[in-house]
C-alpha positions in Angstrom: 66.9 79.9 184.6 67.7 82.9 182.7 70.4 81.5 180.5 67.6 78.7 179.6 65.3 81.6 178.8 67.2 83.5 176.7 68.4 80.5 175.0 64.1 79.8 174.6 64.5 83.7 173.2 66.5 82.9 170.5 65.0 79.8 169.6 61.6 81.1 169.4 62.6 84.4 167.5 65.0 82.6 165.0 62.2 80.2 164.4 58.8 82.1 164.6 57.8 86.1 163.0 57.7 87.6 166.9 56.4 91.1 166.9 55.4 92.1 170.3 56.6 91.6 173.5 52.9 90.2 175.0 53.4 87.8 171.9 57.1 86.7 173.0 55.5 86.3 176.1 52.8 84.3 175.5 55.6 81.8 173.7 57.6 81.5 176.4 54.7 80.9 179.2 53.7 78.3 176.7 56.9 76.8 176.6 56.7 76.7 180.6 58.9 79.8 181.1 56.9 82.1 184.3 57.4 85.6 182.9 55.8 89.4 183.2 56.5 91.5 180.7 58.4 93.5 182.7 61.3 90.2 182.4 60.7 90.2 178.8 61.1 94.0 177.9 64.5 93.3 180.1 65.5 90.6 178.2 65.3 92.5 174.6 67.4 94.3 176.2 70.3 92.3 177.4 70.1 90.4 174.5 70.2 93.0 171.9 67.3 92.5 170.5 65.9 94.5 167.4 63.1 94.9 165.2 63.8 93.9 161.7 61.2 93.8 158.9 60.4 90.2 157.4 60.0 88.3 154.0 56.4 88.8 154.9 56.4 92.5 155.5 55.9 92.0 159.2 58.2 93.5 162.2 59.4 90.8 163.9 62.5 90.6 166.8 65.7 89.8 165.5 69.4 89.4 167.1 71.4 91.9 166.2 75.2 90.6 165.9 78.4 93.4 167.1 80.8 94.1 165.6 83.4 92.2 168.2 80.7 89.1 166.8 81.2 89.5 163.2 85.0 90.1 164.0 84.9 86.8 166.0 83.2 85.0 163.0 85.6 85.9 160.7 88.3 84.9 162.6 87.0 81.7 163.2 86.7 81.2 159.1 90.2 81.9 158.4 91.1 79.8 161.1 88.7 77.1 160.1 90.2 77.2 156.2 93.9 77.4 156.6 94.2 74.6 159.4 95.8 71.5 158.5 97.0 70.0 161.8 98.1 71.0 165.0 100.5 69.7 167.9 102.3 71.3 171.5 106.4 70.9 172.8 105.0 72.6 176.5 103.9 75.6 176.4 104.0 75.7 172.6 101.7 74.9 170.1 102.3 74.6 166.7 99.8 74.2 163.6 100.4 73.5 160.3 97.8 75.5 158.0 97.6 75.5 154.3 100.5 76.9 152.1 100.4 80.1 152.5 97.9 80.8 155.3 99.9 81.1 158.1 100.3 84.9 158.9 96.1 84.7 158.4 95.7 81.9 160.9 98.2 83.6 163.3 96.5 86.8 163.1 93.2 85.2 163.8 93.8 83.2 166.7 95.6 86.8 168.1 92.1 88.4 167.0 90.1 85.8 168.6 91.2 87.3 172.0 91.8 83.7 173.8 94.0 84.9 177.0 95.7 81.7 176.9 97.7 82.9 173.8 100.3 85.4 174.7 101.7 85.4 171.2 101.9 84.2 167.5 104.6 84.0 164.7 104.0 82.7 161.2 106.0 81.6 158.3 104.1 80.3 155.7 102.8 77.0 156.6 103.7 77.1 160.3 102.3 79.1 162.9 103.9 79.2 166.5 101.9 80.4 169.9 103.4 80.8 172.9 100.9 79.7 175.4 100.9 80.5 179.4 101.0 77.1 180.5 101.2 73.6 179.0 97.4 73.3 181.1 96.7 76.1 179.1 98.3 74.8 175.5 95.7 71.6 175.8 92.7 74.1 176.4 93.5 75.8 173.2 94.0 73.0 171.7 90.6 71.6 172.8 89.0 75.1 172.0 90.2 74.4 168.3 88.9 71.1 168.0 85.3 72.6 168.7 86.0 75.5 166.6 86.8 72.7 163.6 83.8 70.4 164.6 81.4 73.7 164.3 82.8 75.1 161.4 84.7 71.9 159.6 86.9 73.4 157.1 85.8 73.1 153.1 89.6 71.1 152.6 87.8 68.3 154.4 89.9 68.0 157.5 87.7 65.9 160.4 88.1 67.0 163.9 88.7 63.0 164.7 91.3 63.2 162.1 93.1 66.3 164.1 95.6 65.2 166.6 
């Protein structure tokens, strides 16, 4: 129930100008969530909520994004643009990125933190991870499929086209 709210959170603050808590309240009892204010004012909280001013001139709520976030979505960028194709020999996987993207690509999936990945090495088309398991190898491998189909790279590579 609270992931759902939260998720109702987001929603309503990326879509509406929210300024108070009573009126973030009010939104989410009408969109069937039970809530005191008391859940609310804990919710801005945990989800890092802040006050920014709008086009409007008003204060509304806004998410505010980490640093580890930004980080993240940089990461997945460079790894988005320099992958060309990818494929495992066990515990191995190997992708092919664009010429000269490699050591980027490499250094992104290292900054992306995925504890399946003990390890990368680049050249300059080819990077190499050593993964814990070949279980493991196909979960990254799946995690970079969704990475591509939520950020599809600007060369035009289609996540049914990655093998």
């Amino acid at each position: 129930m609270k992931r759902e709210r939260h998720a109702k959170i987001i929603e309503l603050i990326n879509g509406l100008e929210i300024e108070t808590q009573e009126e973030l309240a009010n939104c989410l009892k009408d969109a069937g969530f039970d809530v005191t204010q008391s859940t609310v004012s804990r919710d801005i909280r945990e989800l890092n909520l802040t006050k920014v001013t709008s086009e409007s001139g008003r204060q509304k709520y806004s998410v505010v994004k980490s640093e580890k976030d930004r980080l993240n979505e940089k990461y997945i960028r460079i790894l988005s643009e320099g992958f060309m194709t990818m494929d495992m020999a066990q515990n191995i996987l190997v992708i092919k990125t664009v010429s000269g993207m490699a050591m980027a690509v490499a250094l992104a999936l290292d900054g992306i933190g995925w504890n399946e990945i003990v390890g990368c090495i680049a050249g300059d088309d080819t990077v190499m991870c050593a993964v814990r398991t070949v279980e493991k190898t196909i979960e990254v491998m799946d995690k970079i499929r969704k990475v591509l189909t939520l950020y599809p790279p600007s060369h035009n590579v289609l996540p049914h086209d990655i093998p």
